[in-house]
N, CA, C and O of each residue as an XYZ file, in Angstrom:
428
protein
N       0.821     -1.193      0.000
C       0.000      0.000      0.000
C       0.866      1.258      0.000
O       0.466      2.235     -0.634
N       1.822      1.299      0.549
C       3.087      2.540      0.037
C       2.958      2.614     -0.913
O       2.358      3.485     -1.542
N       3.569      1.580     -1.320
C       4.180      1.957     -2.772
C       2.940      2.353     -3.922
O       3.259      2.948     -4.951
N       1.619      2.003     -3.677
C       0.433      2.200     -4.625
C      -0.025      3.660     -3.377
O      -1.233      3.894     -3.386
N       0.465      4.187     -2.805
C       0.007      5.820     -2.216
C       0.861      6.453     -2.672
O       0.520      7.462     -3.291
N       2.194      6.157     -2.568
C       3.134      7.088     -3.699
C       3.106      6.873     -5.131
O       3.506      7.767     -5.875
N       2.655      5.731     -5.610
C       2.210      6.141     -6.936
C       1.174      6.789     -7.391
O       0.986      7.287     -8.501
N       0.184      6.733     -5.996
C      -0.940      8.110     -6.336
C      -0.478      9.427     -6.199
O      -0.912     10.375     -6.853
N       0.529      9.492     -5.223
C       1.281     11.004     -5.039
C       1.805     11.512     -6.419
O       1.959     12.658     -6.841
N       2.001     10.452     -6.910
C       2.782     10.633     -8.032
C       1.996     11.378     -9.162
O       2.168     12.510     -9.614
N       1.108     10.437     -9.477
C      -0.197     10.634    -10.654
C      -0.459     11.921    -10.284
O      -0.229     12.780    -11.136
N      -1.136     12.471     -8.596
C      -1.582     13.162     -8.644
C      -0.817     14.785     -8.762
O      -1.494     15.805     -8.894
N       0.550     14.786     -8.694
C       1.041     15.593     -9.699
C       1.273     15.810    -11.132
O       1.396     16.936    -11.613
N       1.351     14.390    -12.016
C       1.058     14.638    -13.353
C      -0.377     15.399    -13.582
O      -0.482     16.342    -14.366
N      -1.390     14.923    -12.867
C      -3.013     15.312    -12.838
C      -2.570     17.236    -12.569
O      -3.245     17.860    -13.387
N      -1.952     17.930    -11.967
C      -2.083     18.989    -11.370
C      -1.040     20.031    -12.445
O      -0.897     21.254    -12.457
N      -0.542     19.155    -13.129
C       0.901     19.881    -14.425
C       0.020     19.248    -15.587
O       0.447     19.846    -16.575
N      -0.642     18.662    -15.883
C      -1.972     18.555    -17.031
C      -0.885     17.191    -17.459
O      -0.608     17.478    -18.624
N      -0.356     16.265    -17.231
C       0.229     15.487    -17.798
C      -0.314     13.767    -17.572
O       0.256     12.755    -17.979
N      -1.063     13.829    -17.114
C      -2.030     12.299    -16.718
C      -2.897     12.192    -18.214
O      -3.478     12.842    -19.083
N      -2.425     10.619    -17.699
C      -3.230     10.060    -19.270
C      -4.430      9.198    -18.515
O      -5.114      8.587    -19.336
N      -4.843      9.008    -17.123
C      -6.152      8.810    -16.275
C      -7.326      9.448    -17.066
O      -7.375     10.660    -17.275
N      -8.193      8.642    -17.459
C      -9.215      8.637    -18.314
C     -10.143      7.830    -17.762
O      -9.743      6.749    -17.330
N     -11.831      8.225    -17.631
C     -12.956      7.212    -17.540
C     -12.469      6.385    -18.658
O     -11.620      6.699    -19.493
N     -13.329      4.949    -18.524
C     -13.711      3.512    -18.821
C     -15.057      4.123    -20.471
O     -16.248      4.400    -20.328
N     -14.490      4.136    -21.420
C     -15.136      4.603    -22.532
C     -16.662      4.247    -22.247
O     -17.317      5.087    -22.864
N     -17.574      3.310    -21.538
C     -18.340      2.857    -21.162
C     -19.215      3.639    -19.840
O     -20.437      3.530    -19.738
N     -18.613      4.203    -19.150
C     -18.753      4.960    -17.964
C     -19.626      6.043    -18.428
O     -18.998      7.029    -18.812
N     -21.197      6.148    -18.514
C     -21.666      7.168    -18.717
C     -22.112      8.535    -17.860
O     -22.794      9.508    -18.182
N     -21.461      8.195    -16.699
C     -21.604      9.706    -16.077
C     -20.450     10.789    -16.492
O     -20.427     11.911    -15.984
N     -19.529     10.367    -17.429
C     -18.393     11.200    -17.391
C     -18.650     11.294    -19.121
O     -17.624     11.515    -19.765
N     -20.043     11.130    -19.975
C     -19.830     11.006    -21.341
C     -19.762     12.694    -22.154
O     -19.631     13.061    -23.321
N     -19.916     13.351    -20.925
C     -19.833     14.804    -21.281
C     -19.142     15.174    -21.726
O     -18.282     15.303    -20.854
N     -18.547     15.726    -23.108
C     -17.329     16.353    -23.300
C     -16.437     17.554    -22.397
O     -15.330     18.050    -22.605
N     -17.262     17.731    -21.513
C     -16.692     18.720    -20.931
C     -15.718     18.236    -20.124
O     -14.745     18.966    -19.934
N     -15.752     17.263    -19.651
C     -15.220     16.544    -18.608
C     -13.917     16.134    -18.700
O     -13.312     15.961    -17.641
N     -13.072     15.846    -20.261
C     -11.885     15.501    -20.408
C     -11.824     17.601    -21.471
O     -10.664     18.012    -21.504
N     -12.529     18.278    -21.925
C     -12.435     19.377    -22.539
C     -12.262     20.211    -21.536
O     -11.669     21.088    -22.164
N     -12.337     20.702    -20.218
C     -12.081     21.846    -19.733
C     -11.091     20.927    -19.070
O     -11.031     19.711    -18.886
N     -10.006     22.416    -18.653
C      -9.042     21.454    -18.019
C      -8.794     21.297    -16.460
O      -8.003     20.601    -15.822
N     -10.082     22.499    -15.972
C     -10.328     22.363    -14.595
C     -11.131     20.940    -14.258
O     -10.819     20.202    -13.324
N     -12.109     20.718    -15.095
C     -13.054     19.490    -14.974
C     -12.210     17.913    -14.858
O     -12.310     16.897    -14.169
N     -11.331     18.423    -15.993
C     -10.521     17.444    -16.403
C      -9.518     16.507    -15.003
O      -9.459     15.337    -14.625
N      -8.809     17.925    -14.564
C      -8.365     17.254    -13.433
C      -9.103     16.999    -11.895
O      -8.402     16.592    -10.969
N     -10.254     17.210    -11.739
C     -11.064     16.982    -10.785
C     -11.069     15.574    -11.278
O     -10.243     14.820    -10.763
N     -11.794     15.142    -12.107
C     -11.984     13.982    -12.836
C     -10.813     12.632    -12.930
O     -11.070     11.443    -12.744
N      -9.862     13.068    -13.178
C      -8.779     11.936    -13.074
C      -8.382     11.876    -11.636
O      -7.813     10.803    -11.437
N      -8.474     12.779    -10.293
C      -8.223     13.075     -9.516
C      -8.714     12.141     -8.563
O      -8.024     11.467     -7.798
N     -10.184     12.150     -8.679
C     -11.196     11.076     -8.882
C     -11.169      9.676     -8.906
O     -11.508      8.841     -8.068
N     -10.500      9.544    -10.504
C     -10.535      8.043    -10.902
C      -9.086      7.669    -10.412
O      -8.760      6.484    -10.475
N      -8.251      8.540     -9.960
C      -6.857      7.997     -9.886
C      -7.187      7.463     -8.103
O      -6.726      6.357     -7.824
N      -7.880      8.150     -7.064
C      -7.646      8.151     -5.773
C      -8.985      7.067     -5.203
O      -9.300      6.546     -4.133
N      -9.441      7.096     -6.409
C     -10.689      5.737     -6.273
C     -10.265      4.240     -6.897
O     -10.762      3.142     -6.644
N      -9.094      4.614     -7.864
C      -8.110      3.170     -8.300
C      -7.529      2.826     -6.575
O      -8.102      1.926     -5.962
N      -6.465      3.548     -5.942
C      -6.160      3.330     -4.714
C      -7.585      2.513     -3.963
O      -7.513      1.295     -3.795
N      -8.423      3.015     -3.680
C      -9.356      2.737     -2.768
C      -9.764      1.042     -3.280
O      -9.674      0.080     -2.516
N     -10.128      0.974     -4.439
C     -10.457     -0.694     -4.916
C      -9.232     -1.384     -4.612
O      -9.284     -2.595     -4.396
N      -7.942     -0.662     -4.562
C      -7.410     -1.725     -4.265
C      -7.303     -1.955     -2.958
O      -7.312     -3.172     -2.770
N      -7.234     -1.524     -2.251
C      -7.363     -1.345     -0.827
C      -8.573     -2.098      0.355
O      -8.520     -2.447      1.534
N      -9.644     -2.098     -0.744
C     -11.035     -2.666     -0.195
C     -10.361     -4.354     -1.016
O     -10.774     -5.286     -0.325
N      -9.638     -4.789     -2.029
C      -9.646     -5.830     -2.525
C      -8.251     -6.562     -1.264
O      -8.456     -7.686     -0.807
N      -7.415     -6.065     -0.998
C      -6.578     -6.437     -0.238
C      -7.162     -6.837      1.536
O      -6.654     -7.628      2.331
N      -8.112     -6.148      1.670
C      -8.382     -6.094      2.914
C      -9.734     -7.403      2.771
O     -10.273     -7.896      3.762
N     -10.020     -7.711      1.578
C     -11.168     -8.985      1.873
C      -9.969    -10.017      1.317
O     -10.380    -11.172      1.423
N      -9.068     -9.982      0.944
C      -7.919    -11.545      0.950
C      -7.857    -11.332      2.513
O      -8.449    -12.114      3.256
N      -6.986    -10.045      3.103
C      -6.346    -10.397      4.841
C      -7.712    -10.568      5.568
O      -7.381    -10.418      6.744
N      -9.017    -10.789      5.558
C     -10.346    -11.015      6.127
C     -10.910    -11.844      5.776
O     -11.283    -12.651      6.628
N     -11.250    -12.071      4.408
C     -12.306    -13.489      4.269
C     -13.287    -12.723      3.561
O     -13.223    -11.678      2.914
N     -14.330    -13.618      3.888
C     -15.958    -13.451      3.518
C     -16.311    -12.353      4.248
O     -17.164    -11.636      3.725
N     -15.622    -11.822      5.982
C     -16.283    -11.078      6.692
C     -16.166     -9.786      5.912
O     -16.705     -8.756      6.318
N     -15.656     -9.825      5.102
C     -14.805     -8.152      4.667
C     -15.311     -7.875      3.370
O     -15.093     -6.731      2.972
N     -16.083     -8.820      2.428
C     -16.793     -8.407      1.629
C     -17.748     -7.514      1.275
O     -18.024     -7.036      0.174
N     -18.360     -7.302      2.679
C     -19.673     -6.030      2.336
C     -19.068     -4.641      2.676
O     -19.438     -3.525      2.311
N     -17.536     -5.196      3.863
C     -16.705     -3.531      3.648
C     -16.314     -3.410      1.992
O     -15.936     -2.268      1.733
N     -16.316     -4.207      0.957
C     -15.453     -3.684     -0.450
C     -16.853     -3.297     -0.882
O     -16.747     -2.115     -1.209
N     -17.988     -3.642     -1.035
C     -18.871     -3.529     -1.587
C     -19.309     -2.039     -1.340
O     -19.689     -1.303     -2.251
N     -19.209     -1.623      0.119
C     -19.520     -0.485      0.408
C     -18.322      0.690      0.481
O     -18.437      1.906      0.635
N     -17.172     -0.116      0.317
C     -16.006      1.010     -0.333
C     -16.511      1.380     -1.919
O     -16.680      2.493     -2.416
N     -16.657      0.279     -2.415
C     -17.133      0.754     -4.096
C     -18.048      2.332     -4.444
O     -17.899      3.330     -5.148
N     -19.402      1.584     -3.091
C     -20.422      2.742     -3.133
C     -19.908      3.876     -2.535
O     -20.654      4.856     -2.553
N     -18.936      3.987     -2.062
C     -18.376      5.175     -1.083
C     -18.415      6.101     -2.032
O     -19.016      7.153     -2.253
N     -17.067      4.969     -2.877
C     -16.191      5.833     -4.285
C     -17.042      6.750     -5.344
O     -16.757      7.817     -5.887
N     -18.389      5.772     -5.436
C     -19.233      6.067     -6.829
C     -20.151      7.081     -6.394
O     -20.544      7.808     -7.306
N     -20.756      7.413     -4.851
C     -21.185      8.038     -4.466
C     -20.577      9.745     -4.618
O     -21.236     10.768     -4.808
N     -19.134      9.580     -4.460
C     -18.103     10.627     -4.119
C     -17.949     11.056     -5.690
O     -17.282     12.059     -5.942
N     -18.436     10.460     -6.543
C     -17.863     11.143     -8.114
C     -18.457     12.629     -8.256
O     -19.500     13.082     -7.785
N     -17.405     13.297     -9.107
C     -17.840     14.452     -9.427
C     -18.969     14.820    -10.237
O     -19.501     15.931    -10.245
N     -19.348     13.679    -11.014
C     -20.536     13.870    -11.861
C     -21.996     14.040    -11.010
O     -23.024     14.375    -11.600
N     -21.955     13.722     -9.296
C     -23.039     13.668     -8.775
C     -23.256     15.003     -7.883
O     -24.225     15.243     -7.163
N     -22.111     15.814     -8.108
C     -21.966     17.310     -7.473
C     -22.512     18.308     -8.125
O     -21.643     18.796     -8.847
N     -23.640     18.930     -8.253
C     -24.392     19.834     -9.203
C     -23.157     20.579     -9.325
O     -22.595     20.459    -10.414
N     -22.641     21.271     -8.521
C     -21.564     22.413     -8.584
C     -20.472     22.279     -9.940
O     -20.090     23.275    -10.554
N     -20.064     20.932    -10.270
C     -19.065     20.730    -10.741
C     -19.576     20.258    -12.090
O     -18.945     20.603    -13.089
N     -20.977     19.283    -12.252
C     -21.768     18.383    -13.150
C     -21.609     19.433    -14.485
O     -21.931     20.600    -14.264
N     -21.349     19.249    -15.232
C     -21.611     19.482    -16.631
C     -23.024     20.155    -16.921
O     -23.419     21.287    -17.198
N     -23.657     18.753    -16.698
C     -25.128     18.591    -16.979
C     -26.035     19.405    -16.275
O     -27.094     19.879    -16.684
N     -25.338     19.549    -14.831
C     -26.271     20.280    -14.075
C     -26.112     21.466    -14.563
O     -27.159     22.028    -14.881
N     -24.859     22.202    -14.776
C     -24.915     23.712    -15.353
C     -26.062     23.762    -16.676
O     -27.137     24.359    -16.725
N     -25.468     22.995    -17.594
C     -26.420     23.133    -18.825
C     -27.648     23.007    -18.740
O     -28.394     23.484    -19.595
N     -28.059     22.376    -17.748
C     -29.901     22.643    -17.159
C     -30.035     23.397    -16.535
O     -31.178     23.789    -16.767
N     -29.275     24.460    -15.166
C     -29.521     25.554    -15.026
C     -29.456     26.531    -16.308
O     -30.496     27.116    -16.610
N     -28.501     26.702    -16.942
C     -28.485     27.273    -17.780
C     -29.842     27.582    -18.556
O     -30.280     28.699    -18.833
N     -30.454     26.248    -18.867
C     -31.309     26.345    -19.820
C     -32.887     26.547    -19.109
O     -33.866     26.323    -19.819
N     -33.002     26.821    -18.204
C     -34.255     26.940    -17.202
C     -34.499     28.374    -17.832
O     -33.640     29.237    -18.015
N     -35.865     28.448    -18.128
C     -36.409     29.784    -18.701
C     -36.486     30.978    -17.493
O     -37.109     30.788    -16.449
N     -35.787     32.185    -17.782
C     -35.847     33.384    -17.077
C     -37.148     33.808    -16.273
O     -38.192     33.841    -16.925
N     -37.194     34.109    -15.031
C     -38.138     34.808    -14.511
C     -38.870     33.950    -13.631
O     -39.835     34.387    -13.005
């Protein structure tokens, strides 16, 4: 687990100098927004994200080998932690949510 926290230390300075190649899963439709890899503030929220939520699966996967069966519904509910925590579910940050405020008729 060091060595996969300093390789997040790591990433997460390529992520902060625009140099991460951390990308959603082409399949992943909360992130199908172009905005999301197109602005480059979005951009690194986003890999920031998928890079410190790679850590976390592995972390929930290591801890049900050193546990067993008992430790399965902790990975299950690390997963939901992660997916809960995405930026796509933050109006503030959402793409989508701006472009529907946006588009809400005046007055």
């Amino acid at each position: 687990m060091t060595r996969r926290s300093a390789a997040l230390a790591g990433e997460l300075g390529k992520i902060a100098v625009g140099r991460s190649a951390v990308a959603p899963a082409p399949r992943d439709r909360r992130f199908a927004d172009p905005a999301w890899m197109g602005n480059p503030f979005l951009r690194r929220i986003l890999q920031a994200y998928l890079a410190g939520g790679a850590l976390a699966a592995v972390a929930a996967r290591r801890r049900r080998i050193w546990a067993g069966a008992t430790a399965s519904a902790s990975g299950s509910s690390c997963t939901t932690s992660v997916d809960a925590a995405a930026p796509s579910n933050n109006p503030v940050l959402s793409p989508g949510a701006w472009k529907a405020l946006v588009a809400l008729p005046a007055g």
